[in-house]
N, C-alpha and C positions, 0 to 999 in steps of 0.2 A: 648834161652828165650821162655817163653809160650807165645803165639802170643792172646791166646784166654785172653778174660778179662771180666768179670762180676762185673760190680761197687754194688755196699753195697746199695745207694736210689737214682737212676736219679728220674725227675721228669715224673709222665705219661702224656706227653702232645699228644693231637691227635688233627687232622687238621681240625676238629669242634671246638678245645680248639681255634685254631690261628682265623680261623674265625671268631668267635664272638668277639674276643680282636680286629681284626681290625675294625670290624663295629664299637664301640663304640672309639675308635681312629680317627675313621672319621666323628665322630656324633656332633664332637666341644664341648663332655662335660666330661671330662678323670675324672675326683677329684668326692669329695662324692657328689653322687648326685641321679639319679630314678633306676640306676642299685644296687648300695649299698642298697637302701631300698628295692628292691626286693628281692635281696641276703637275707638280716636280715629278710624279709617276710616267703623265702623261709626255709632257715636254721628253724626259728621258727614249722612250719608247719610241717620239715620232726622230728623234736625230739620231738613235742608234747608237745611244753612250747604256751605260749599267744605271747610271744614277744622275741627278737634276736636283739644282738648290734655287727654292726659290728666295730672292730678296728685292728689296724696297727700290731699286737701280740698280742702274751696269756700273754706276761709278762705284757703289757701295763694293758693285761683284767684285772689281778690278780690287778695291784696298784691301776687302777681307781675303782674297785668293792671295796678294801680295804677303799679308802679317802673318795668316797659315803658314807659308813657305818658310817665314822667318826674316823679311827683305825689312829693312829698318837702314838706319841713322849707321854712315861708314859707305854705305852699298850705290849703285848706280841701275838706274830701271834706262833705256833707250825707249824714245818715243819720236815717231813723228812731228816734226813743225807743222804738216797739213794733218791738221784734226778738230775735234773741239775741246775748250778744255777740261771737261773732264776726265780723257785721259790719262793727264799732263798730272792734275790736280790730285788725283790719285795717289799718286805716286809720291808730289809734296807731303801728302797727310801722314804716309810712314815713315817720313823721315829719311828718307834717301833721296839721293840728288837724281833731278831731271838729267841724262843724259838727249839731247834731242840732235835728228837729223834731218835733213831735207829731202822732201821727195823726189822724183827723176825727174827727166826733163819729158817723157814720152808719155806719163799718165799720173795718178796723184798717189800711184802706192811709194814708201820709203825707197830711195836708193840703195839697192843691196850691195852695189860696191862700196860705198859708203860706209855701209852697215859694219862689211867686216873689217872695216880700218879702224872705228872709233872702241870695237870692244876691247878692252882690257879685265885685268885681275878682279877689278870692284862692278864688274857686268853683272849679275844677281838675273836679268830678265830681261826681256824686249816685247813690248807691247806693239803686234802690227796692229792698222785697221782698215777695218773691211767698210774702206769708204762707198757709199752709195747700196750696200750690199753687195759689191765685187770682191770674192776673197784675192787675201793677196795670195804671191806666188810663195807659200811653205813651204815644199821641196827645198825650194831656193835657202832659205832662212835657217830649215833647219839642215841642209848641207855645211853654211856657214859656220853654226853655234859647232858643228861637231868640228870642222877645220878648226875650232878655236877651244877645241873644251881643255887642252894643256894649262889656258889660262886660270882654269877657273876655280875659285877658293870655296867651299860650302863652308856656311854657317850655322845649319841645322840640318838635323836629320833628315826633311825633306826634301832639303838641298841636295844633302849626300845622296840619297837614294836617286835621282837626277843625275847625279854628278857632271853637269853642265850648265847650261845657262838658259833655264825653262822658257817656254813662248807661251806669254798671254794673253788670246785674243780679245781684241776691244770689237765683238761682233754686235754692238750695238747695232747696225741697219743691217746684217746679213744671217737673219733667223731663217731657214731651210733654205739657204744656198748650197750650191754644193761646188766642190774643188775637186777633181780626179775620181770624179765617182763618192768621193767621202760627203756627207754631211758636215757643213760650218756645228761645232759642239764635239765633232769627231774629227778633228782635224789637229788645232794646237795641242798644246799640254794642258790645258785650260782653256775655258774658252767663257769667255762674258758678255750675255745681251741685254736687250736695253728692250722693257714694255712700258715705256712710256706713249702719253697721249698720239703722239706725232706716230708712230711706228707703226709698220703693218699689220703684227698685232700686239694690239692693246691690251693692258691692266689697268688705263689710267694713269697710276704712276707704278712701277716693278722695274725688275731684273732678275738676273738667273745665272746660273753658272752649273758649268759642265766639264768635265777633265775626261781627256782620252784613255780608254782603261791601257792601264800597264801593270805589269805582272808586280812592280815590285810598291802598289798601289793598294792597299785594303779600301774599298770601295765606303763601307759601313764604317770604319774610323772615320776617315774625312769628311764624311759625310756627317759624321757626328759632330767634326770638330767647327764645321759650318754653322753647324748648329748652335753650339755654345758660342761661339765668338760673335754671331748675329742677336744674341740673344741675352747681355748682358752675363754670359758663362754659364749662365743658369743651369741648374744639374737636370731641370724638367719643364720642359714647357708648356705654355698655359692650359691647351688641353689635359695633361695627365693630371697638373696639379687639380683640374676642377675635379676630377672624380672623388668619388664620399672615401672620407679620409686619408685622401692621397696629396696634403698640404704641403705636407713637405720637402724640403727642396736647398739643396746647398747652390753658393756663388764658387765656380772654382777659380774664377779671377774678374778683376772687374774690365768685362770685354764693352763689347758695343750694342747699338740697338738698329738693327737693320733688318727687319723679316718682314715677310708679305705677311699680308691680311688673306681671310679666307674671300672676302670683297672680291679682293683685286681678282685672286685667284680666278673665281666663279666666272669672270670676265673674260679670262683668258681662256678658260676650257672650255667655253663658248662660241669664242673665236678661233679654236685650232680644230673645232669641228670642220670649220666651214675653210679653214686655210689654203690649201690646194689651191680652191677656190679663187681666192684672194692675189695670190701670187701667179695664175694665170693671166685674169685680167691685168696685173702691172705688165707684166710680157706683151698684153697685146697693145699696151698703150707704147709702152717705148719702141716696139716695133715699130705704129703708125707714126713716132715720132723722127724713130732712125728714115722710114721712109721718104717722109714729107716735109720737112726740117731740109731748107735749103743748104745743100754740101757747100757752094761755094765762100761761104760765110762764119761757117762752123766746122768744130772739130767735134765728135759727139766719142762719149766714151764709150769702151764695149761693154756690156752687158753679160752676153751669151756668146761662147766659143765651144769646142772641139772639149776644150778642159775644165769648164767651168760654167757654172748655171747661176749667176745673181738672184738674190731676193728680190731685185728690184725697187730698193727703200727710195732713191732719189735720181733724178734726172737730170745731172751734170751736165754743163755745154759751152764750150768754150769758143768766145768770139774770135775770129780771126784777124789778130792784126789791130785789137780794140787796148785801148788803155782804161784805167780805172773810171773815167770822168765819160766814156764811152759806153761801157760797161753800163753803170748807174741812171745815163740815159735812157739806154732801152728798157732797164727796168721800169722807169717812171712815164716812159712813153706803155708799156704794159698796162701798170697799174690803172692809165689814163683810160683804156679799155675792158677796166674788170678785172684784169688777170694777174692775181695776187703771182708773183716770182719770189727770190730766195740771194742765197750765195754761198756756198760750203764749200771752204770757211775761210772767215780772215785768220789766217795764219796766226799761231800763237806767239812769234817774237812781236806781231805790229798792235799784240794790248798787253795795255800798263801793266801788268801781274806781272807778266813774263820779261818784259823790260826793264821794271826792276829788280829782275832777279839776272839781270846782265844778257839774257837774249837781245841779239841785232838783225833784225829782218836782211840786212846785208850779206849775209851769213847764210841765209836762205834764199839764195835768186830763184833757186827753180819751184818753189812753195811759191814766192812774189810771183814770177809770171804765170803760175797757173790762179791764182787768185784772182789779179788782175783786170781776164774780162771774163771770170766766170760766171755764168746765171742757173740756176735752177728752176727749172720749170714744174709748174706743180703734176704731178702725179698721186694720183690715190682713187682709191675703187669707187667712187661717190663722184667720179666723171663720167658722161655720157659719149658717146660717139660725136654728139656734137660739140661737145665741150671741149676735147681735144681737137678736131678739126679746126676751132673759132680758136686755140690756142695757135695752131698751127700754121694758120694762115695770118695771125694777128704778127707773131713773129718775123715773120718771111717778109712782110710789107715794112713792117718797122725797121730790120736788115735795111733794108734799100733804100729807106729814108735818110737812114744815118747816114748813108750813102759812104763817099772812098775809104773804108775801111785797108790798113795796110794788107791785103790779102796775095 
């Protein structure tokens, strides 16, 4: 047996990360409180928005930024078939129906001719995502909503003030990407990420959300209204109520319960010290991979162009010419050498949730062929120079095993 092992995404924790998670362990204030507003300070400041919410996930981000708006039961949210579901799932929770489309045939963002066929009168939103940490093309997206804002009905005031059909980022893997010079958080109309364990940086478990300032926008309302609605409505949160006799505290409706910890937080503002950091080394891994990653075999996604700078969250790679039974070989011929791989993602019509809710992967050919023979190879800063080289060469040999692939 290969003694060697290379896991697919540990977490990068360094002994400044445990440090500071213990002092605020020992400080008697663990829940939201002055290290979470510094985080949402912090976060704010390095994407170049006014303001930053922190909460528990991106999925949370995506429902609470949806219910703010007013998007509910009647309305239609558009999502991706190439994602994961909590996207999708978001979206069920408010009670508005999944609209869903299928990606191109040339990379795994949504088809935008697509896009603007299926919007109609009950469009309320469109969640792109920023798969792998690649933004999508927004220009594009929001050229379309404006081609189409004739259709569109508001239901609430924050709608009205829109008055078209807002973009919500699902930037769960693309934290300091950048798109035409913008900052991913400064880009949609909203924008929601993901600090979860897996991600480049961690909280453990979080998320976050960020809206592009617009004039017709009170920064400090929303930001308030973030706060109640994560928060059980609560009129004051845990911190103010602990002050000597500042107990009290009205419900202004009964909302949800979704806020970071000052925990998590302390974890994150540990890790965006050193971010920069972080996000160079992914770039110099996928570069050694675009490098040395045999072309004849592979399609490899881009990363970094002229318009756009990735996070670099994940290392998409699509076989050439390989079918699913293909596919799952090299991975298990991988694993046979150490090397933990992946697959993002199986498309949302090919599990039961979404099946039963009348999705047909039929429906989706160009989601299905990119799925198909796609593999993920692992990336994250906790690889060595050798570690990807033994990745890279592991691959390339196993390619040429599998031998006549349709290329």
């Amino acid at each position: 047996m290969n003694k060697r092992e290379i896991p697919f995404s540990p977490p990068d924790i360094i002994d400044e990360d445990i440090n500071e998670v213990i002092e605020v362990l020992k400080s008697g204030w663990i829940t939201t409180g002055p290290q979470t507003k510094l985080f949402e300070n912090e976060i704010a400041s390095y994407l170049g928005t006014n303001k930053a919410v922190g909460l528990n996930s991106c999925t949370a981000s995506l429902e609470m930024t949806m219910r703010i708006l007013g998007i509910g039961e009647g309305d239609e949210v558009i999502v991706p078939a190439y994602t994961y579901t909590a996207t999708a799932a978001s979206v069920h929770h408010t009670g508005a129906a999944i609209n869903m489309i299928d990606c191109n045939s040339e990379n795994f963002e949504m088809d935008y001719n697509s896009l603007e066929k299926i919007i109609n009168e009950k469009t309320k939103a469109i969640i792109p995502v920023d798969i792998g940490g690649k933004p999508c093309d927004y220009n594009k997206i929001y050229n379309i909503i404006e081609n189409k804002k004739h259709l569109f009905e508001a239901k609430s005031d924050l709608q009205s003030r829109f008055s078209r059909i807002v973009i919500i980022a699902d930037a769960a893997h693309s934290f300091g990407a950048k798109y035409l010079g913008n900052m991913s958080g400064d880009i949609a109309d909203f924008t929601c990420f993901s600090f979860h364990a897996v991600k480049n940086l961690t909280t453990a478990e979080g998320g976050g959300v960020t809206w592009k300032p617009q004039s017709f926008i009170n920064d400090e309302e929303l930001y308030k209204k973030f706060m109640l609605i994560s928060l059980h409505g609560q009129s004051k949160d845990a911190l103010s109520k602990s002050k000597v006799g500042q107990w009290e505290y009205d419900i202004i409706a009964p909302l949800y319960k979704c806020n970071m910890t000052d925990i998590q937080a302390t974890l994150g503002r540990s890790q965006l010290k050193r971010y920069n950091e972080i996000l160079e080394r992914r770039k110099e891994i996928i570069e050694f991979y675009n490098e040395h990653i045999v072309d004849e075999f592979t399609e490899k996604m881009t990363h970094f162009d002229e318009n756009l700078k990735s996070s670099g969250h994940l290392y998409l790679l699509n076989i050439k010419g390989a079918n699913e039974e293909q596919r799952n070989e090299i991975i298990q011929k991988m694993a046979l050498k150490g090397i933990s791989c992946n697959v993002h993602y199986k498309p949302l019509p090919l599990l039961t949730a979404y099946k039963e809710m009348g999705f047909d992967i039929n429906n989706f050919p160009n989601a299905y062929n990119r799925f198909k023979n796609e593999i993920t190879l692992p990336l994250n800063t906790k690889l060595s120079n050798d570690d990807i080289d033994y990745v890279v060469k592991s691959l390339n040999e196993i390619l040429l095993e599998v031998g006549e692939l349709n290329v």
